[in-house]
N, C-alpha and C positions, 0 to 999 in steps of 0.2 A: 427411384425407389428400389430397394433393395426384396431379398425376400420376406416374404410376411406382412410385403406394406412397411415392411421399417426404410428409415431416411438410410440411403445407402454410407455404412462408416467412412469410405474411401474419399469421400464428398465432404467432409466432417472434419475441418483441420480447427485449431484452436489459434485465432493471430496471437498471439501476446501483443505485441508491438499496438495492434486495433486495441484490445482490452483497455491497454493502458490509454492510450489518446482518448479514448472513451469516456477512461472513470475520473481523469483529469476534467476531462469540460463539464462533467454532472458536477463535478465539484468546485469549480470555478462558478457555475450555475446557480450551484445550493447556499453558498457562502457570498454573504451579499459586504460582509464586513470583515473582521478581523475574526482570528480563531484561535485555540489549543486545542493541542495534541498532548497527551501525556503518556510515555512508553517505559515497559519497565523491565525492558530486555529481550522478551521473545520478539526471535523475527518476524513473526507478520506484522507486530506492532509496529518494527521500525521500516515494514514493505509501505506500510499504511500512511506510514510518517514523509517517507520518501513519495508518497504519488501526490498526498496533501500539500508538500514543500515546493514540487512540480506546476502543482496548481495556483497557489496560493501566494507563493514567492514568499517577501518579506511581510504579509500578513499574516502570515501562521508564526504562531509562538511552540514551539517545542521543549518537551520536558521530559529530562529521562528520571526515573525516580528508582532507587538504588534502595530495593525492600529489606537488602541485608538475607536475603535468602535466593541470589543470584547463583549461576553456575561458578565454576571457577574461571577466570580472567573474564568474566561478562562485561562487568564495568570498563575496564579497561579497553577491551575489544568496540566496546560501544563509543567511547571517546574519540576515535580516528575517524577523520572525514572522509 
Protein backbone atom coordinates (compact mmCIF):
# COMPACT_ATOMS: atom_id res chain seq x y z
CA UNK A 1 0.00 0.00 0.00
CA UNK A 2 0.92 3.07 -0.90
CA UNK A 3 0.13 6.53 0.89
CA UNK A 4 -3.34 7.26 1.89
CA UNK A 5 -4.03 3.31 1.93
CA UNK A 6 -4.02 3.69 -1.82
CA UNK A 7 -2.74 0.31 -3.89
CA UNK A 8 0.72 1.44 -4.56
CA UNK A 9 0.74 2.64 -8.61
CA UNK A 10 4.24 1.18 -9.22
CA UNK A 11 2.52 -2.30 -8.36
CA UNK A 12 -0.26 -1.54 -10.98
CA UNK A 13 0.96 -2.48 -14.54
CA UNK A 14 -1.82 -3.16 -17.06
CA UNK A 15 -0.81 -7.02 -19.16
CA UNK A 16 -2.40 -6.41 -22.42
CA UNK A 17 -1.20 -9.71 -23.62
CA UNK A 18 -3.42 -11.31 -19.96
CA UNK A 19 -6.38 -8.95 -21.02
CA UNK A 20 -6.47 -10.32 -24.19
CA UNK A 21 -6.30 -14.35 -23.24
CA UNK A 22 -8.74 -13.36 -20.85
CA UNK A 23 -11.48 -11.69 -22.96
CA UNK A 24 -10.95 -14.58 -25.52
CA UNK A 25 -11.91 -17.43 -23.20
CA UNK A 26 -15.19 -15.35 -21.67
CA UNK A 27 -15.94 -15.44 -25.17
CA UNK A 28 -15.23 -18.67 -26.10
CA UNK A 29 -17.26 -19.45 -22.81
CA UNK A 30 -20.19 -17.00 -23.68
CA UNK A 31 -20.75 -18.21 -27.37
CA UNK A 32 -21.99 -21.68 -27.20
CA UNK A 33 -22.75 -21.64 -31.08
CA UNK A 34 -22.29 -19.49 -34.03
CA UNK A 35 -22.15 -15.59 -33.97
CA UNK A 36 -21.94 -12.05 -35.90
CA UNK A 37 -20.23 -9.19 -35.59
CA UNK A 38 -21.18 -6.39 -37.60
CA UNK A 39 -18.31 -3.33 -37.83
CA UNK A 40 -18.71 -0.14 -39.57
CA UNK A 41 -15.20 1.27 -39.42
CA UNK A 42 -14.26 2.65 -35.99
CA UNK A 43 -11.33 0.82 -34.59
CA UNK A 44 -12.61 -0.64 -31.48
CA UNK A 45 -15.19 -2.29 -33.53
CA UNK A 46 -12.76 -3.97 -35.69
CA UNK A 47 -10.37 -4.48 -31.98
CA UNK A 48 -13.71 -6.15 -30.96
CA UNK A 49 -13.87 -8.14 -34.26
CA UNK A 50 -10.41 -9.28 -34.10
CA UNK A 51 -10.48 -10.73 -30.33
CA UNK A 52 -14.20 -12.36 -31.28
CA UNK A 53 -12.23 -13.89 -34.58
CA UNK A 54 -9.43 -15.18 -32.01
CA UNK A 55 -12.08 -16.76 -30.17
CA UNK A 56 -14.53 -17.97 -32.19
CA UNK A 57 -12.37 -18.93 -35.25
CA UNK A 58 -14.57 -19.96 -38.29
CA UNK A 59 -17.88 -19.59 -36.10
CA UNK A 60 -17.98 -15.95 -36.07
CA UNK A 61 -19.52 -14.26 -39.29
CA UNK A 62 -18.12 -10.85 -39.74
CA UNK A 63 -19.61 -7.87 -41.38
CA UNK A 64 -18.29 -4.62 -42.16
CA UNK A 65 -21.16 -2.23 -43.42
CA UNK A 66 -20.10 0.86 -45.45
CA UNK A 67 -22.68 3.74 -43.90
CA UNK A 68 -21.66 6.03 -46.80
CA UNK A 69 -20.51 8.33 -44.12
CA UNK A 70 -17.01 6.71 -43.42
CA UNK A 71 -13.64 8.68 -43.27
CA UNK A 72 -11.69 8.95 -46.31
CA UNK A 73 -9.96 5.57 -47.50
CA UNK A 74 -11.98 3.71 -44.38
CA UNK A 75 -13.32 1.25 -46.61
CA UNK A 76 -10.47 0.54 -48.38
CA UNK A 77 -8.26 0.65 -45.35
CA UNK A 78 -10.75 -1.80 -43.84
CA UNK A 79 -10.47 -4.44 -46.79
CA UNK A 80 -6.71 -5.53 -46.10
CA UNK A 81 -5.99 -8.44 -43.96
Amino acid sequence: MGPRGLADAGRMRFDANAFIAEQIEVMRKSVPGKAIIACSGWRRQHGAAVLASRALGDRLLAVYIDTGLMRKGETETSRRP
